[in-house]
TISE-314117 format. One record per residue: x, y, z of N, C-alpha, C in turn; residue in one letter. Coordinates in pm, whole numbers, padded with zeros to 5 digits, always signed. Example, Ala and Ser with C-alpha at 12.3 -4.5 7.8 and 13.67 -1.06 7.14 Angstrom:
+01319-00569+00780+01230-00450+00780+01320-00330+00780a+01285-00225+00708+01367-00106+00714+01290+00003+00787s
//
This chain:
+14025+14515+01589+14037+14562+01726+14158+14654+01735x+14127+14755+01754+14245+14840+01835+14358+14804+01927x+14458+14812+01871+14608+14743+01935+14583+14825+02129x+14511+14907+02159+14528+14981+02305+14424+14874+02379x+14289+14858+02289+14223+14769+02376+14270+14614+02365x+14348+14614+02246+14386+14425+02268+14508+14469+02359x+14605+14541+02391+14657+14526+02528+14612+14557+02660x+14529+14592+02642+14402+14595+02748+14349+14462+02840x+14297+14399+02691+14244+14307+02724+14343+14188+02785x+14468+14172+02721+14580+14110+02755+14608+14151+02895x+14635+14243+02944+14668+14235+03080+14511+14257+03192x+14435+14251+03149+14291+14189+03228+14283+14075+03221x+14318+13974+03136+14340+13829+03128+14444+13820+03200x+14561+13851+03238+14680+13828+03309+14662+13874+03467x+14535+14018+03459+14498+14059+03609+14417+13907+03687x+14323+13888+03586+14264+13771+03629+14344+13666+03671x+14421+13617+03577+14531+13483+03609+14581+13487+03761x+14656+13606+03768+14741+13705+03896+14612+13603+04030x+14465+13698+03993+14332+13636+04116+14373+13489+04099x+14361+13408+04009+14303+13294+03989+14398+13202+04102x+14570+13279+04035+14661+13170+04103+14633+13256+04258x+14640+13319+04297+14563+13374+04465+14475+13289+04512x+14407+13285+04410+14275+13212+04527+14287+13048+04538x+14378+12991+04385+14453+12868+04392+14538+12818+04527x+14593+12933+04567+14676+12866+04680+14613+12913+04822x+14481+12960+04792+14411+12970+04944+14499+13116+05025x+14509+13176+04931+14549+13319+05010+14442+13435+05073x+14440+13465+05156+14382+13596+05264+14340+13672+05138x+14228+13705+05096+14174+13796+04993+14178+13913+05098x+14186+13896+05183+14141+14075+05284+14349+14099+05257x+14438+14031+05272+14555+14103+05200+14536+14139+05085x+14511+14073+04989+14473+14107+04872+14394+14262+04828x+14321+14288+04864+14272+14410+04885+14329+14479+04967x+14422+14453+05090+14450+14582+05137+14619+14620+05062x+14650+14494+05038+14813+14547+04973+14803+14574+04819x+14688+14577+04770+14676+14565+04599+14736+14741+04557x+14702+14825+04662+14790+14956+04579+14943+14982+04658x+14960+14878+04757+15075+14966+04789+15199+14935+04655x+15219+14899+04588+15355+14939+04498+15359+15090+04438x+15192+15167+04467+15239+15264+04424+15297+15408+04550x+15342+15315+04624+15401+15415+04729+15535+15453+04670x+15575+15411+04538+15657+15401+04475+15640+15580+04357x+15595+15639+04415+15526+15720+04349+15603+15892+04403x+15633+15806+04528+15707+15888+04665+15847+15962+04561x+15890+15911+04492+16019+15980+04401+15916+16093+04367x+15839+16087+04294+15849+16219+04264+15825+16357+04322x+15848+16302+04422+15854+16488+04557+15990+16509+04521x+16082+16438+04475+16292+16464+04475+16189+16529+04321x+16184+16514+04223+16141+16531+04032+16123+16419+03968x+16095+16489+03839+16006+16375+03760+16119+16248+03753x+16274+16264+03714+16330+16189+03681+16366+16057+03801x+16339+16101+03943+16367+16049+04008+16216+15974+04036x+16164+16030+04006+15991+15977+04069+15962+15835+03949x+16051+15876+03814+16032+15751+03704+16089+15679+03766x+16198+15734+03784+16300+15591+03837+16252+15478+03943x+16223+15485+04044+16136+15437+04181+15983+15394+04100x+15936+15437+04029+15831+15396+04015+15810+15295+03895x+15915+15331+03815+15930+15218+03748+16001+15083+03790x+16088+15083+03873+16147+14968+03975+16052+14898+04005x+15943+14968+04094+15792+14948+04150+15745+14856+04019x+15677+14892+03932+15610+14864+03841+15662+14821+03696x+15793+14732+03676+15868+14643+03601+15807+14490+03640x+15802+14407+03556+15754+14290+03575+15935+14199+03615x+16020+14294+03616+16149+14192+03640+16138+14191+03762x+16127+14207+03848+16170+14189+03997+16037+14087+04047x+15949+14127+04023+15812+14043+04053+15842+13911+04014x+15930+13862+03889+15903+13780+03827+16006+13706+03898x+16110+13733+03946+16278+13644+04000+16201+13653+04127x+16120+13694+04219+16077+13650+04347+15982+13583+04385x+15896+13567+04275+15846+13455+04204+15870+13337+04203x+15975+13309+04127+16041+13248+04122+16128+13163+04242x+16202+13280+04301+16205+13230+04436+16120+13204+04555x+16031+13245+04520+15896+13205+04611+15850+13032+04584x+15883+12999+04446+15833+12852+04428+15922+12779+04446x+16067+12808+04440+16163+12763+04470+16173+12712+04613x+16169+12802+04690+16180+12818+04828+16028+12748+04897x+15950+12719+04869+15820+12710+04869+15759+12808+04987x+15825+12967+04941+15786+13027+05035+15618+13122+05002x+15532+13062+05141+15385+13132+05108+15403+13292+05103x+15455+13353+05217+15456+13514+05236+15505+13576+05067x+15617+13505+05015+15628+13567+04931+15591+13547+04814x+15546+13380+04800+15456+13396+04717+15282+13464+04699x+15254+13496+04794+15137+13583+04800+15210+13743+04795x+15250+13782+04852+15325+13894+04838+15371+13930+04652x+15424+13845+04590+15446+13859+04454+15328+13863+04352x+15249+13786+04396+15130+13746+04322+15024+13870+04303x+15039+13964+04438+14921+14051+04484+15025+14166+04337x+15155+14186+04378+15274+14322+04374+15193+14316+04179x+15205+14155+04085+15216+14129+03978+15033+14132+03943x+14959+14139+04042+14815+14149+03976+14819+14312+03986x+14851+14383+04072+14890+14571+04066+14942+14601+03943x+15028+14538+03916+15104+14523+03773+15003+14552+03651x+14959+14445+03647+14844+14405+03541+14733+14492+03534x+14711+14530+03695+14574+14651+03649+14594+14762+03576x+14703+14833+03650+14778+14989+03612+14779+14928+03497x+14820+14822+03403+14909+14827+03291+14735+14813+03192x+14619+14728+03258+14528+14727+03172+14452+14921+03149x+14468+14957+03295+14377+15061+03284+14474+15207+03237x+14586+15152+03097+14719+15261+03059+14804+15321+03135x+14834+15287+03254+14905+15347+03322+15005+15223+03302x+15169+15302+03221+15234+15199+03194+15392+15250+03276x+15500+15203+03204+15637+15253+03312+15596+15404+03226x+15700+15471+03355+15725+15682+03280+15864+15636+03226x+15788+15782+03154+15933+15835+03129+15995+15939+03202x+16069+15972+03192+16128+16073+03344+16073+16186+03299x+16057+16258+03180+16008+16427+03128+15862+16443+03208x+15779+16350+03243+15682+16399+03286+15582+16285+03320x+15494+16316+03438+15456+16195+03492+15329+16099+03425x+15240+16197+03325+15153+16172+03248+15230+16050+03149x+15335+16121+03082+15393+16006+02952+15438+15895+03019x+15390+15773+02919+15369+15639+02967+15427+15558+02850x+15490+15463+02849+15520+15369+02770+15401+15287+02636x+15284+15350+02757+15187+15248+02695+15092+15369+02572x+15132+15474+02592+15066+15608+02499+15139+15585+02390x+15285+15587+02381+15357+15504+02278+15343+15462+02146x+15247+15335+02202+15136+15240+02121+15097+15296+02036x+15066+15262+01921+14963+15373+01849+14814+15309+01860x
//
C-alpha cells in the first residue's frame, strides 16, 4: 500500500472516530454539518500573503489546540466545548484525509502532506 493512501486511510478512521465520539455524546448533527467547514475561515490570512495566510491557517488546522480544549472540555465537563472540539478535530481529519495538510508559507498549494513520498 502506498504510504499517501495508508495516511489516508488513517485519518478517515480518525474522521470516523471524531463522528462516532459526536454521536456518543448525543450531539446536534445539524451543528455538525453546519460548523464542519468553519476552521477554514482561517484561510482569511491569506488576503495580508501567503506567509501570513500559513500562519492563521495552520493555527486553524494543528491538532495542538484542538487537543488541550479537549481536554479541557472533559475536564470541565463542558458540552459546548466539547462538541465544538470534536466537530473543529473531525475538519481536521477530513482536510488531512483528502491531502490538504498544514502550508508552508511559499505558496498555498504546498502542503506538509505532498512531502510524503
Amino acid at each position: 500500500m502506498k504510504i499517501r493512501k495508508m495516511i489516508a486511510l488513517e485519518y478517515l478512521i480518525a474522521f470516523l472516530g471524531s463522528v462516532f465520539f459526536y454521536w456518543y455524546f448525543e450531539f446536534s448533527f445539524l451543528y455538525f454539518f453546519l460548523l464542519l467547514f468553519l476552521p477554514d475561515i482561517t484561510m482569511v490570512g491569506y488576503i495580508v500573503n501567503t506567509r501570513i495566510g500559513a500562519l492563521f491557517y495552520n493555527i486553524g488546522h494543528s491538532l495542538v489546540v484542538p487537543a488541550i480544549l479537549l481536554t479541557i472540555g472533559f475536564i470541565t465537563v463542558s458540552t459546548p466545548l466539547l462538541m465544538a472540539t470534536i466537530i473543529w478535530l473531525a475538519h481536521i481529519f477530513l482536510d488531512r484525509m483528502l491531502g490538504y495538510g498544514l502550508k508552508y508559507d511559499d505558496a498555498f498549494t504546498k502542503t506538509h502532506l505532498q512531502q510524503i513520498a
